[in-house]
Steps between C-alpha positions, in 0.01 A plus 500: 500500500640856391187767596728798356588291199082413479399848593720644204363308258154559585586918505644426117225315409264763632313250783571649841338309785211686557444580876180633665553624844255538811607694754731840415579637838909438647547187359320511141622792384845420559393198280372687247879689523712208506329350182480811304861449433529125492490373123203277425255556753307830548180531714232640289175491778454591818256517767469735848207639688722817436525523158737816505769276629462274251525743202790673731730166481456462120597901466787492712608183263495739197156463351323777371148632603354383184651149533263444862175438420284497837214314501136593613334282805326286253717424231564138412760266405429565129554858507844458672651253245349766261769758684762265507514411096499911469847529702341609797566398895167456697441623862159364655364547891345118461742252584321232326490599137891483511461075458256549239700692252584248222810686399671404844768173538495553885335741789704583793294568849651714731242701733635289765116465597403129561121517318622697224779270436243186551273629210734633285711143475185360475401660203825515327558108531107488381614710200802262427778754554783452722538667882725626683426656847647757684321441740594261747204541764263343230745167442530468872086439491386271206827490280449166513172451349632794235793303403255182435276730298788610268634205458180341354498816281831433384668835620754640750386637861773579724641754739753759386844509467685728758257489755709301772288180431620462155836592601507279737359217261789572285729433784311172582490359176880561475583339808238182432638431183831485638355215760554723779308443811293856572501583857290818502391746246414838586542926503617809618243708605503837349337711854535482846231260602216741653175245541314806569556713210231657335439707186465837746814475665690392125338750281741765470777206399255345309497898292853474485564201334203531299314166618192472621477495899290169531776345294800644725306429804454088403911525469588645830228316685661145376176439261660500197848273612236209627316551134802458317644253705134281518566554075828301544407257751284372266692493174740291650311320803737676728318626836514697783658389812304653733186702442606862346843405455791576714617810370832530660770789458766364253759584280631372214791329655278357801206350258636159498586484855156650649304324226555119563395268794501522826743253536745624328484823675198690279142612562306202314306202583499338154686531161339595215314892599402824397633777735635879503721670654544860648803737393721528266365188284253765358486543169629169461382116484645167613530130558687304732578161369721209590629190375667162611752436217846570635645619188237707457529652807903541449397693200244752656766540789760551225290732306421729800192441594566424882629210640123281553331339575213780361602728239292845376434563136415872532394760240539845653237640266182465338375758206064454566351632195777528301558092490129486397537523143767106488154348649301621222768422260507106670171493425412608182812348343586157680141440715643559861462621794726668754329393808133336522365267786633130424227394686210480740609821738762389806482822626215788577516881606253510747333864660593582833336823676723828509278621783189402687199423237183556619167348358374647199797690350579380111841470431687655252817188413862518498652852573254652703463546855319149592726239441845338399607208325679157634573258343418122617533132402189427290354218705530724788327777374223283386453313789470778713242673217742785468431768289701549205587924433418491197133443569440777749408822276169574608440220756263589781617408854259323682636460865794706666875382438786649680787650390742204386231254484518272146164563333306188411227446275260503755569870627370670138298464259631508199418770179222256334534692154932490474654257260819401682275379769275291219847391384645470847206169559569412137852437569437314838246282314828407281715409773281343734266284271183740550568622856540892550501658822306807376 
């Protein structure tokens, strides 16, 4: 495989991929930036409930006023493709006419908002066009049952490039091919951990790097590390050791001596986990492995790598966005994905309560001031009739929980009309032959 030698030929032969986006705020517009000057590839649609950033991103890429056609409330799918054969780049408020344009090879989702994302990837895998989600918090919920749907379609759904989890994929599959045992898999996190954060508090950051505050808040609060990290867990059927993860302070240097057993003078209970760590490990992503061969392990010692029996493979950085546009590539040109569920889920980010709920309030999902993620085993979480985050927009609470209480399905009723929780029982009905626990 050669994606600049593909992507060439396809800019001489006048066949970019064509790329519909949904979702321009931090992270899509620096997509639409980073392909503008790729060869190949160009994204030609795009879709945000505030349409000025939208036609912003394509103007700051160089296209003139007449090239961004912004279309009314009703328009369809027709009318779009009708733009599209003219020269034109589309901007729409609805997120789902982006799958429906026939013009498109692939739709990227990045709102980072669990229902969008649900019906969006539904309706792009119903349309037959490839996938690729930025946006983690939806994969963490019913990836599963969206990876079985494209693969019956006979397309690509997958996570994104540069987001940790497909950095840390890339690491993984390195290291597996090689037959090398992995010990733990895991992340720096980018803030200090604040389980109380809230959009108030973060919104004058949130201005100043020109994200939204709900998103910033579900970094510092831990929510998004136990997303991404659920994401992993179950691409690879790695999970966590303990529920929400250890999360110790770490270095680079110290990674293989704090992440590996007990016994052998680490933090964990078992081989084989998803973890982060505090410090200096941010921006970065890891794995710990080992191995038994003795020659081996006189190489790794001889190459520098530490002297065992746990050795780090470390990657100090990881570009977000700007990776996004390899996973399309992978997708439309060779069928694959960067990082999908490999089966049923071993892992679930679950809602815990930022502060004391009382009956009656509706909550308003990651980011907010109601609750934080944390990630658990699967057949905990279910047992227990834990409630997975990404159901919780608009779920009612019936009875009082406190502050740091897990929220089961039993404390809310659920939004009756929203499609990732329709999804959400269609997904459980996969993996436990008919049985849901909605």
């Amino acid at each position: 495989m050669n994606l600049v030698a593909e992507l060439e030929a396809r800019q001489r032969e006048g066949r970019p991929i064509r790329v519909g986006l949904v979702g321009v705020g931090q992270m899509g517009a620096g997509l639409i930036a980073q392909i503008s000057q790729m060869q190949g590839m160009e994204v030609v649609a795009a879709a945000d409930i505030e349409t000025e950033r939208a036609v912003a991103a394509f103007r700051a890429c160089g296209c003139s006023e007449e090239e961004v056609v912004l279309l009314p409330p009703g328009a369809s799918s027709r009318e779009a493709d009708e733009a599209l054969r003219a020269g034109k780049r589309v901007v729409t408020a609805r997120a789902t006419l982006i799958p429906d344009i026939c013009a498109l090879d692939a739709v990227v989702e990045a709102t980072g908002v669990p229902a969008v994302g649900a019906l969006v990837a539904y309706r792009t895998i119903l349309a037959r066009r490839h996938i690729v989600m930025l946006n983690v918090e939806t994969d963490a919920t019913i990836g599963y049952l969206l990876k079985r749907m494209a693969d019956a379609a006979g397309v690509v759904y997958t996570t994104s490039a540069g987001d940790e989890p497909g950095a840390i994929l890339e690491l993984y599959d390195f290291a597996r091919s090689l037959g090398f045992e992995i010990v733990a898999a895991g992340k720096g996190k980018n803030n200090p951990l604040d389980r109380s954060a809230t959009p108030q508090q973060l919104a004058e950051q949130a201005r100043r790097q020109k994200m939204s505050a709900h998103m910033l808040t579900s970094f510092v609060d831990g929510t998004k590390t136990m997303v991404e990290m659920t994401a992993v867990a179950n691409a690879t059927g790695l999970v966590p050791d303990v529920s929400g993860m250890h999360g110790p302070q770490a270095t680079p240097e110290t990674l293989a001596q704090i992440f590996c057993p007990r016994e052998d003078g680490g933090i964990l209970e078992r081989r084989g986990v998803v973890d982060y760590a505090l410090g200096s490990v941010a921006p970065g992503v890891f794995l710990v492995i080992t191995t038994r061969q003795p020659k081996v392990i006189e190489d790794l010692r001889y190459l520098r790598l530490g002297e065992g029996p746990y050795w780090a493979l470390y990657r100090p950085y990881h570009l977000a966005n700007l990776e996004t546009p390899r996973s399309i590539a992978q997708a439309v040109l060779y069928g694959q994905a960067t990082l999908a569920p490999a089966g049923p889920p071993v892992a679930e980010t679950t809602a815990v309560a930022k502060r004391d709920l009382q009956e009656g309030e509706v909550l308003e999902g990651l980011g907010g001031t109601s609750l934080y993620g944390n990630i658990e085993r699967a057949e905990v979480a279910r047992a227990q009739r834990m409630l997975p985050l990404g159901l919780t927009a608009r779920a009612r609470v019936r009875r009082p929980v406190a502050r740091g209480q897990t929220l089961t399905y039993d404390d809310v009723e659920l939004d009756p009309h929203s499609f990732i929780v329709q999804a959400r029982r269609m997904q459980d009905a996969l993996v436990y032959d008919g049985e849901t626990s909605l």
